[in-house]
C-alpha positions, 0 to 999 in steps of 0.5 A: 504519488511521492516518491518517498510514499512509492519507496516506503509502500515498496518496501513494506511489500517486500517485508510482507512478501519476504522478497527483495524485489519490491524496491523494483515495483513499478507504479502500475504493479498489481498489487491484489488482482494478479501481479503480487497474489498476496492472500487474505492475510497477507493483505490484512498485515499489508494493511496492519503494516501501512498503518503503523509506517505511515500512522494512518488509519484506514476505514473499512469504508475506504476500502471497501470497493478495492481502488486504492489496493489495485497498484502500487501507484494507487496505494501510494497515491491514497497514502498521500491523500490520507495524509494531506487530508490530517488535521493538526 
């Protein structure tokens, strides 16, 4: 995970979640199962919000067991795959 990743993942939480605390997320913050308790909706425009930042675009296949929406490092450490993996 990059900390340029981490910090524009955060801040997109905090848009998301109307507060200002995302910016003092840890790596290991919940992001679905506890910590954060986004809903369904919130979590689609979670989703809808990374891939514009990060001009990505995420299959439902991707996330269809959950693992890269369980913390924030694991959300950051996914975006960070996703764009190495981009072809020029």
């Amino acid at each position: 995970m990059t900390t340029t990743t981490h910090n524009r993942v955060a801040a997109i939480i905090g848009q998301i979640t109307g507060t200002q605390s995302a910016g003092n997320l840890s790596p290991s913050t919940p992001i679905i199962n506890g910590g954060l308790h986004l809903d369904s909706v919130a979590i689609l425009e979670l989703l809808l919000a990374l891939e514009k930042e990060f001009s990505i675009e995420l299959a439902a296949w991707e996330l269809s067991d959950a693992q890269a929406l369980q913390t924030l490092s694991t959300m950051s450490d996914f975006i960070d795959k996703k764009l190495a993996g981009r072809t020029s």
